[in-house]
N, C-alpha and C positions, 0 to 999 in steps of 0.2 A: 356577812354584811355588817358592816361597821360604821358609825357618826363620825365624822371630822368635821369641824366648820369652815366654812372658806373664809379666811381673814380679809378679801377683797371684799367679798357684801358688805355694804352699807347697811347703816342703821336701820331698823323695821319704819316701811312706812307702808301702809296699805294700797298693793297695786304696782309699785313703785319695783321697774326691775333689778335685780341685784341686791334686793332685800334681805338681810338677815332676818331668823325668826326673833319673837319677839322673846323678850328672855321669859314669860311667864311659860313659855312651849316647851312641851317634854319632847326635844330632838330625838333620842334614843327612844322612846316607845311611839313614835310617829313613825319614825322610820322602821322597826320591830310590826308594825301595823298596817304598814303603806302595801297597797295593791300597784304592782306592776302594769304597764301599759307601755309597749315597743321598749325606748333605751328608760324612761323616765318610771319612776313610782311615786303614787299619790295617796295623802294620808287627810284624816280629818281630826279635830278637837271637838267635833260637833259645831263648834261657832266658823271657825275658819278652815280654808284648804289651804293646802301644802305640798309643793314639788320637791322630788329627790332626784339628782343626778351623780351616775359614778364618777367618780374623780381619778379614782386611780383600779382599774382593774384590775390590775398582778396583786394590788391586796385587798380589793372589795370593799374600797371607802368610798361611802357618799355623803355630800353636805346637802341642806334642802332650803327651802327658803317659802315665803310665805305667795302664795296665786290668788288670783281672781278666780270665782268659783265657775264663771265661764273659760276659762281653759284648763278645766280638770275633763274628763272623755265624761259625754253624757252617760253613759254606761254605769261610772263609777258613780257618777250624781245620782241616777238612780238605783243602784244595788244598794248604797246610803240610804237614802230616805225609804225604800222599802223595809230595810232593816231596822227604823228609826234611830241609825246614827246620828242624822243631820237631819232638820226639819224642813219641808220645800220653802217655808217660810223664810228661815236664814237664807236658802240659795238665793231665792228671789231678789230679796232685801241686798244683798252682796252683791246680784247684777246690777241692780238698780244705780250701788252707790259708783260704779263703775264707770257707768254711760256719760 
């Protein structure tokens, strides 16, 4: 499993789809970190979520880009906050700022 960025995403904006991450985001150890769910893997900073999609199968590149913390699988929302990756606090705050 490999990083390439997708030079189509637009610039980070929170929410906003076809987002690139933001440059402060460590792509390669999000994606090194992301928990799978069906074709998609999802990772966190603790402040923000993060989708990864394959791009090219025959060499196992994925680019990812930045989510609203309601369409990461509640699963994953909670295996995070029990582990104290993420705080319920941040998810909340994040749905809030979505609505």
């Amino acid at each position: 499993m490999r990083y390439e960025p997708n030079l189509k995403h637009k610039s980070a904006a929170p929410g906003r789809r076809g987002s690139r991450c933001p440059k402060d985001a460590d792509a390669i150890s999000l994606l090194d970190s992301s928990i799978p769910h069906r074709q998609k893997r999802y990772a966190t900073d603790g402040r923000r979520a993060y989708c990864a999609q394959c791009h090219d199968g025959a060499r196992d590149l994925w680019h990812g880009y930045p989510v609203n913390w309601n369409e990461v699988p509640p699963s994953i929302v909670n295996d995070w906050v029990a582990a104290g990756v993420v705080a319920r606090r941040t998810v909340r705050q994040g749905n809030r700022r979505t609505r």
